[in-house]
DOGU-994191 format. One record per residue (C-alpha): x, y, z; residue in three letters. Coordinates in nm, 3 decimals, always signed. Example, Ala and Ser with C-alpha at 12.3 -4.5 7.8 and 13.67 -1.06 7.14 Angstrom:
<nuses>
px  py  pz  kolgu
+1.230  -0.450  +0.780  Ala
+1.367  -0.106  +0.714  Ser
</nuses>
This chain:
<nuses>
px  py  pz  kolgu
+0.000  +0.000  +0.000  Unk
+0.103  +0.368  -0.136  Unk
-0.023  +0.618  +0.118  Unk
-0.080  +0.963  -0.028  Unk
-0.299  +1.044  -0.317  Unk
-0.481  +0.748  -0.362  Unk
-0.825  +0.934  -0.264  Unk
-0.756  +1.243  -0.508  Unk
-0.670  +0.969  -0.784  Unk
-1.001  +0.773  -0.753  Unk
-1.223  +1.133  -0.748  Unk
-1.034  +1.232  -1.087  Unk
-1.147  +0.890  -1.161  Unk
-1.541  +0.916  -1.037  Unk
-1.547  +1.256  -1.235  Unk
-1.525  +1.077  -1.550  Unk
-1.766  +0.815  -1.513  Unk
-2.154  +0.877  -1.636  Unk
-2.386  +1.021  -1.437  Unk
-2.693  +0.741  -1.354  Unk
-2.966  +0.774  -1.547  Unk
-3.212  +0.635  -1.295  Unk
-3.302  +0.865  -0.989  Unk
-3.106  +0.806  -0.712  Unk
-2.813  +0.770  -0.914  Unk
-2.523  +1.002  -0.990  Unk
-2.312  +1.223  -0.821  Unk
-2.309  +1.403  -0.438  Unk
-2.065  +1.544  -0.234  Unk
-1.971  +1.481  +0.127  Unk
-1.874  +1.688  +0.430  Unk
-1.757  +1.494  +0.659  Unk
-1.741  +1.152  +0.697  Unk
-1.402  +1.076  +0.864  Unk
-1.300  +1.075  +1.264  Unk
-1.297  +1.380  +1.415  Unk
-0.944  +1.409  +1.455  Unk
-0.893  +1.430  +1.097  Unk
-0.956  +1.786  +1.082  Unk
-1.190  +1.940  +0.843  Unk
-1.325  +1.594  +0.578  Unk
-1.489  +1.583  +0.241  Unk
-1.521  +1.409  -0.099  Unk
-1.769  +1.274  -0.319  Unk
-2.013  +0.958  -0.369  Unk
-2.109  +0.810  -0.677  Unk
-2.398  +0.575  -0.667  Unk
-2.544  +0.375  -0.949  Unk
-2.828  +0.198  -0.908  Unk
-2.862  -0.029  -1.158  Unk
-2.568  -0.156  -1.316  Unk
-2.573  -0.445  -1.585  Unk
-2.955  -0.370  -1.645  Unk
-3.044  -0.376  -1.246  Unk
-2.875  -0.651  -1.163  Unk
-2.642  -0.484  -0.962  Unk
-2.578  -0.171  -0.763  Unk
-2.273  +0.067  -0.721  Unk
-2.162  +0.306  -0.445  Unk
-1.840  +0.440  -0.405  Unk
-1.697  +0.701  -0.164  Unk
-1.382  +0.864  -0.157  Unk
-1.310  +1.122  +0.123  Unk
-0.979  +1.359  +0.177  Unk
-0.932  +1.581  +0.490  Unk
-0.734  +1.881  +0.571  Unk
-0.472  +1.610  +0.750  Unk
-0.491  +1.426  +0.490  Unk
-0.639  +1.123  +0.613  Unk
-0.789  +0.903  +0.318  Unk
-1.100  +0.670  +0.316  Unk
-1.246  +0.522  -0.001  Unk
-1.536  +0.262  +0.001  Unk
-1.611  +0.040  -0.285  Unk
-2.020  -0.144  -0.283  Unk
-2.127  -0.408  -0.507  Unk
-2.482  -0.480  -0.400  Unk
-2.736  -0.713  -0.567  Unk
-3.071  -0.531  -0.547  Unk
-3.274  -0.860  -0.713  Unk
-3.255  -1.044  -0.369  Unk
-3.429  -0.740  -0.190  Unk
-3.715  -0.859  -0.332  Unk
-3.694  -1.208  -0.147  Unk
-3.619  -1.051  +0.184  Unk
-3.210  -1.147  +0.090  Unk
-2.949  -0.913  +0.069  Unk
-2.572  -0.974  -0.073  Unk
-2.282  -0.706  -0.110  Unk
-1.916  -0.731  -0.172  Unk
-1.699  -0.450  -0.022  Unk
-1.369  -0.319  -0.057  Unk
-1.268  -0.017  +0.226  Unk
-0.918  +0.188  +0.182  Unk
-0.812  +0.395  +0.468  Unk
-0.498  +0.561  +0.508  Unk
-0.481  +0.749  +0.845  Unk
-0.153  +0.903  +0.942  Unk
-0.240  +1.085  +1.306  Unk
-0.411  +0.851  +1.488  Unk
-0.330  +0.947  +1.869  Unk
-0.203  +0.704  +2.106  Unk
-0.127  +0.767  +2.543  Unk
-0.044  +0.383  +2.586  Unk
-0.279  +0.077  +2.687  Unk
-0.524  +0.065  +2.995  Unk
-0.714  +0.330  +3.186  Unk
-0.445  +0.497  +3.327  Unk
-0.244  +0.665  +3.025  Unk
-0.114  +0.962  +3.121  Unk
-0.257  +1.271  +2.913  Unk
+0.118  +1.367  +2.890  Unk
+0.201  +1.035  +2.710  Unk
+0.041  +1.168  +2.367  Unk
+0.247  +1.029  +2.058  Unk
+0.088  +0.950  +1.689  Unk
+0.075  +0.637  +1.428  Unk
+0.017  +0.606  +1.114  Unk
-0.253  +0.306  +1.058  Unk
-0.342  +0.198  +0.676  Unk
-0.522  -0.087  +0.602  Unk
-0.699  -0.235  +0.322  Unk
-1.037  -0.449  +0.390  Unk
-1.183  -0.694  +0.135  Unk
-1.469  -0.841  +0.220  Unk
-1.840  -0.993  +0.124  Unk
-2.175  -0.935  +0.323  Unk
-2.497  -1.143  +0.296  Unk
-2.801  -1.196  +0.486  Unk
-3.169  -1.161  +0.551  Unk
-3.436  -0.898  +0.619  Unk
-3.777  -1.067  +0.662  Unk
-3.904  -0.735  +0.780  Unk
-3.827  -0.398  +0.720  Unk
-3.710  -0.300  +1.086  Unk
-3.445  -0.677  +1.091  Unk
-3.121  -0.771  +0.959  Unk
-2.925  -1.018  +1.070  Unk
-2.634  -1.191  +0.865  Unk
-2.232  -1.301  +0.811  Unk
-1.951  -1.106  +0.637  Unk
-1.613  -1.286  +0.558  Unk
-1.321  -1.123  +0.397  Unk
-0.923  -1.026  +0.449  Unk
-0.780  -0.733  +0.650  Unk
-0.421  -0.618  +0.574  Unk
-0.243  -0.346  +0.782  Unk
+0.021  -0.159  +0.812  Unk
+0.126  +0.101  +1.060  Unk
+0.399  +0.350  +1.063  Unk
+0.536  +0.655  +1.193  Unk
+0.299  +0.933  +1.313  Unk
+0.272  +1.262  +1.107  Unk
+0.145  +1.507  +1.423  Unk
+0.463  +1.713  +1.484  Unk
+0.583  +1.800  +1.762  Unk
+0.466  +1.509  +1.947  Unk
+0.686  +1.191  +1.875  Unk
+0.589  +0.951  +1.690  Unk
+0.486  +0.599  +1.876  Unk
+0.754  +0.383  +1.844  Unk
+0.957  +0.686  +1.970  Unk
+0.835  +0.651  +2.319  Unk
+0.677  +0.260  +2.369  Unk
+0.805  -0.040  +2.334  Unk
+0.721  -0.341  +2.099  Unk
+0.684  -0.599  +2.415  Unk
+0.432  -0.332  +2.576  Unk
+0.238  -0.255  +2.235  Unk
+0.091  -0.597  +2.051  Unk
+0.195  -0.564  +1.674  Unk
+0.407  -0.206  +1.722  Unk
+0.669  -0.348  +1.555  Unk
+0.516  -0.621  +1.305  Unk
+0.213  -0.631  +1.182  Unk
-0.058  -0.907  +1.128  Unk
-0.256  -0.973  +0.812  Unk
-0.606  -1.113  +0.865  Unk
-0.873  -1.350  +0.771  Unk
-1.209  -1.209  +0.944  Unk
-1.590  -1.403  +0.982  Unk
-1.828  -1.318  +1.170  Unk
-2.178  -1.221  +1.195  Unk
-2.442  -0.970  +1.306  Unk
-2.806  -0.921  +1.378  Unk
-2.978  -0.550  +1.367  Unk
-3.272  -0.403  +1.471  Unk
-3.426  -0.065  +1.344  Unk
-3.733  +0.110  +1.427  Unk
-3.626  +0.499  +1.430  Unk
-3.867  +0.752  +1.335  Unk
-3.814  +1.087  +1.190  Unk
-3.720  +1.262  +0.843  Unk
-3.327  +1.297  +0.933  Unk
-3.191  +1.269  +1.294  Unk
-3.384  +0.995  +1.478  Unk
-3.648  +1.138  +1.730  Unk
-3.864  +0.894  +1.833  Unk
-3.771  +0.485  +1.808  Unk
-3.436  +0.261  +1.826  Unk
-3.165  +0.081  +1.733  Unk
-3.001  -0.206  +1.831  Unk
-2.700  -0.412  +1.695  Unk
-2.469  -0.647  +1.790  Unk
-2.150  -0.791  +1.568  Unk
-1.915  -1.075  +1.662  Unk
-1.642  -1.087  +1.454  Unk
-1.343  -1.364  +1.452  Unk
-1.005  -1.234  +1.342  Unk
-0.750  -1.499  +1.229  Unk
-0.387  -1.404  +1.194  Unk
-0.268  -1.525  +0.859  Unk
+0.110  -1.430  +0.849  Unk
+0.240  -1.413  +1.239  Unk
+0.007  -1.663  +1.376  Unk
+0.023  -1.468  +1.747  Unk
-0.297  -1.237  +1.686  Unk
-0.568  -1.441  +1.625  Unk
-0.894  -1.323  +1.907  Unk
-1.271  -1.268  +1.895  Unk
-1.431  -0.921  +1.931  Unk
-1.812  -0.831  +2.004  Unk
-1.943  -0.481  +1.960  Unk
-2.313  -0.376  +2.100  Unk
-2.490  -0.057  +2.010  Unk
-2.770  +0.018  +2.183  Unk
-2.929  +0.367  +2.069  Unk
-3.327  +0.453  +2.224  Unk
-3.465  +0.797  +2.082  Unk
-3.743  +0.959  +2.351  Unk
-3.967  +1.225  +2.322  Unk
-3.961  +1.522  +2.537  Unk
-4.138  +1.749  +2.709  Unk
-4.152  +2.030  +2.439  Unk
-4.248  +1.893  +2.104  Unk
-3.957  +2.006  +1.970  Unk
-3.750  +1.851  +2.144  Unk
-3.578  +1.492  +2.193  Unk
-3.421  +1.324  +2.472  Unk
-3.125  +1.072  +2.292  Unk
-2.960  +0.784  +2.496  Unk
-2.702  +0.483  +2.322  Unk
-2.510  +0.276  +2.527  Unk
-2.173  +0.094  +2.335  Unk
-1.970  -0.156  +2.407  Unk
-1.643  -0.366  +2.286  Unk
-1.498  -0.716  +2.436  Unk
-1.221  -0.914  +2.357  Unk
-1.124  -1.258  +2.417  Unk
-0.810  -1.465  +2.311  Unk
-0.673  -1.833  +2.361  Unk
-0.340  -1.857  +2.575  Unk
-0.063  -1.732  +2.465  Unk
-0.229  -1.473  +2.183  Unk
-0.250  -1.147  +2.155  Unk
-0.501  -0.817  +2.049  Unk
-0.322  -0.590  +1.842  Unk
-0.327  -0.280  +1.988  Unk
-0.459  -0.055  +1.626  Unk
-0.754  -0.322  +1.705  Unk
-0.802  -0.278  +2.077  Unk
-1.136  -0.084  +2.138  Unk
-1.112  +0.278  +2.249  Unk
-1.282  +0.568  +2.437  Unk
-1.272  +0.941  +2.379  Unk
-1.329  +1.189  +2.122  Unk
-1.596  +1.308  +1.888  Unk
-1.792  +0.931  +1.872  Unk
-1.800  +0.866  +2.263  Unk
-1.633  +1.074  +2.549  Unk
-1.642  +1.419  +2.368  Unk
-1.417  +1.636  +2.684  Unk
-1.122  +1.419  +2.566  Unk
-0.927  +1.352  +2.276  Unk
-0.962  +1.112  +1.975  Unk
-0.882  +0.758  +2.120  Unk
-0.734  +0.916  +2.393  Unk
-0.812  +0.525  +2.640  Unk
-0.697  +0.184  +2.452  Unk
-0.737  -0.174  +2.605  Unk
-0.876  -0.500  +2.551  Unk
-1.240  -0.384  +2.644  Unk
-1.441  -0.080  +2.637  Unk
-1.764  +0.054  +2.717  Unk
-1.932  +0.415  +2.677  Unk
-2.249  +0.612  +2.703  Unk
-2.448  +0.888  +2.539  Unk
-2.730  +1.141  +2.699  Unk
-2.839  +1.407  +2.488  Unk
-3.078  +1.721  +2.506  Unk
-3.188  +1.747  +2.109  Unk
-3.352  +2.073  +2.079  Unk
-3.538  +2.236  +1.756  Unk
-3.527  +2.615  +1.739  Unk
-3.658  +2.647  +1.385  Unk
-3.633  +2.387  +1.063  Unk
-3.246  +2.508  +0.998  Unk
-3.100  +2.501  +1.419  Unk
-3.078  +2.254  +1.656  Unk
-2.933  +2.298  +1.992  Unk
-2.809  +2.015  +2.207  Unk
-2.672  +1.949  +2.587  Unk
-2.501  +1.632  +2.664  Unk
-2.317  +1.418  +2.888  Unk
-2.074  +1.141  +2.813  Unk
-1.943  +0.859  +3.020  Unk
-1.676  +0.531  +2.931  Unk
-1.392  +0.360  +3.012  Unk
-1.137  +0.101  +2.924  Unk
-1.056  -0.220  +3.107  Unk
-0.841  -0.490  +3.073  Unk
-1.073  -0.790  +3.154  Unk
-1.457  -0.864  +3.067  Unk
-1.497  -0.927  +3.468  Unk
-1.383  -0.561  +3.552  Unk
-1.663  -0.404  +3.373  Unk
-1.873  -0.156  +3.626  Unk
-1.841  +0.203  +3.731  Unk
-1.527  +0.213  +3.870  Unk
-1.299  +0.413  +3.685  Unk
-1.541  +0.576  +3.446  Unk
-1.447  +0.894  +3.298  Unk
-1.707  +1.197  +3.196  Unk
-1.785  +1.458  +3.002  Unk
-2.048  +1.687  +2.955  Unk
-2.091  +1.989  +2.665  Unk
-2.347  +2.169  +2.446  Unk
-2.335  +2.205  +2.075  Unk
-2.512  +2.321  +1.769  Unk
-2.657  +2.166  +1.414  Unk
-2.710  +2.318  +1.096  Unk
-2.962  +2.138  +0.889  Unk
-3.051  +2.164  +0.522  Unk
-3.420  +2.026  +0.423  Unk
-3.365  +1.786  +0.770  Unk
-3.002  +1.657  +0.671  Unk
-2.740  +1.742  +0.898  Unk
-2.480  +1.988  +0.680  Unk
-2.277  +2.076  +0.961  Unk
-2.226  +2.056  +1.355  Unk
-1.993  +2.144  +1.668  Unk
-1.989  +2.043  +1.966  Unk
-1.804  +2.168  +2.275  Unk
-1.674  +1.892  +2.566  Unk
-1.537  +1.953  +2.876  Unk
-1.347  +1.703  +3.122  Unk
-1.112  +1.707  +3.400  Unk
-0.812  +1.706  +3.071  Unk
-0.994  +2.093  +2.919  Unk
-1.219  +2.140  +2.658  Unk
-1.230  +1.985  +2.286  Unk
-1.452  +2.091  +1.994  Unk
-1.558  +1.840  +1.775  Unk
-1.689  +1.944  +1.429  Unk
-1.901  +1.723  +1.277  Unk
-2.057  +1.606  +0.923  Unk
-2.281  +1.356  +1.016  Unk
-2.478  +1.236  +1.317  Unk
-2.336  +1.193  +1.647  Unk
-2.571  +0.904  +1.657  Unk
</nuses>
């Protein structure tokens, strides 16, 4: 893998394809769409939705940000088995981010400890399942995950390698290349034009990573999502909850890479502290928010955050947990979110998060 360029390349290339004929098709642009910490994000999505006279679909996204951090997401979808409640869809997912933050593993980095990585991997992978109703999903994905870290970008701070250890950071050093199943079952009952405000949803994934080249890194993840959307008081107004989770397990003897170790803080979870700022083996976060309408184009919103990391599936409780709590603002065209910020505040000083999609 090249890093550097490889989004710009593949929007030169979208430019040139045909616009869809069909509606729904064609070309939009994106703001957003990255993690926070990649500083201001953008691109463009091409969709075509019917390819080979409708017996396919295509969606691809490629985004760039002012850090330049890359994403690009390939879909092949075959829209003929939506009519027999079966869905199928082969992906391929470039990402080339070259600040990720890292303190160090467990609950206890210091804030001092900041250093940087550069993580790039390339995911290939196919997705089918069922949806007997509109509100279920439930299905497997199988595929390969290759990945390659390297030295941070974020001057001043030092790059990671500069300040840990290989035998205190699994994979600093050498990195695993993977063969990933799993599965996942979904549940989806929101309500409301753009921004849920009444409803839920709930998902959980399990997903088995194999270690094809070292044969040290092979463990089993599960990630819950739990999001419940209330109403309030004032009819304007919404009262948003989500709990999240991440576990771990491994056989003796193996080990969790640490770019693959769940995480707390930032602009997704624990807003008052930086992107990724906690890494181990587990994790575990919630959400309240305050969703307030002032007119069709403002929304305001109050919030408090809470997670932490642990090291063991039997050490999950209160203990530890770290908080946050902020306000922030959205800017909405015809109901979709064009742009937001939001302010957090912790015992580590404030962080503003701008935002080009949902917080959730």
């Amino acid at each position: 893998m090249r890093p550097g360029g490889l989004v710009l390349r593949i929007v030169v290339c979208l430019a040139a394809l045909p616009v869809a004929a069909q509606q729904g098709g064609g070309f939009a642009p994106i703001l957003g769409g990255l993690p926070p910490s990649s500083g201001i994000a953008g691109g463009v999505e091409y969709r075509h939705p019917s390819l080979a006279r409708g017996a396919a679909s295509l969606n691809v996204r490629a985004i760039g940000s002012v850090n330049l951090y890359e994403h690009l997401d390939v879909r092949l979808g075959l829209p003929p088995l939506e009519s027999r409640h079966l869905f199928a869809e082969l992906r391929l997912r470039y990402r080339n981010y070259p600040e990720e933050g890292f303190w160090g593993l467990g609950p206890d980095s210091r804030k001092d400890d900041r250093t940087s990585f550069r993580k790039e991997d390339v995911d290939y992978s196919g997705a089918f399942g069922v949806h007997p109703v509109p509100w279920l999903r439930a299905g497997a994905i199988v595929g390969f995950l290759n990945v390659n870290t390297g030295p941070g970008k974020d001057t001043p701070e030092p790059s990671t390698e500069e300040l840990f250890l290989p035998g205190d950071v699994p994979a600093l050093d050498r990195q695993p290349h993977f063969r990933h199943t799993g599965g996942f079952a979904e549940v989806d009952y929101r309500k409301g034009p753009a921004g849920a405000v009444r409803g839920g949803f709930y998902t959980v994934n399990w997903t088995s990573y194999h270690d094809r080249t070292l044969g040290r890194y092979d463990f089993r993840r599960w990630d819950i999502d739990v999001r419940q959307f209330l109403p309030s008081f004032q009819p304007t107004a919404t009262v948003a909850a989500r709990f999240s989770a991440a576990f771990t397990e491994k056989d003796p003897g193996r080990q969790v890479p640490f770019f693959l170790q769940p995480t707390v803080g930032g602009g997704i979870d624990l807003r008052g502290y930086r992107q990724y700022r906690f890494r181990d083996q587990n994790s575990a976060a919630m959400n309240l928010e305050y969703r307030w309408r002032a007119n069709e184009y403002l929304e305001a919103v109050a919030f408090t955050d809470a997670g932490r990391v642990f090291a063991n599936p039997g050490d999950f409780g209160i203990h530890g947990v770290r908080t946050s709590v902020g306000v922030g603002g959205r800017l909405r065209i015809t109901e979709r979110l064009l742009v937001g910020l939001d302010v957090g505040w912790s015992r580590e000083g404030l962080c503003f998060w701008f935002r080009g999609s949902e917080m959730f």
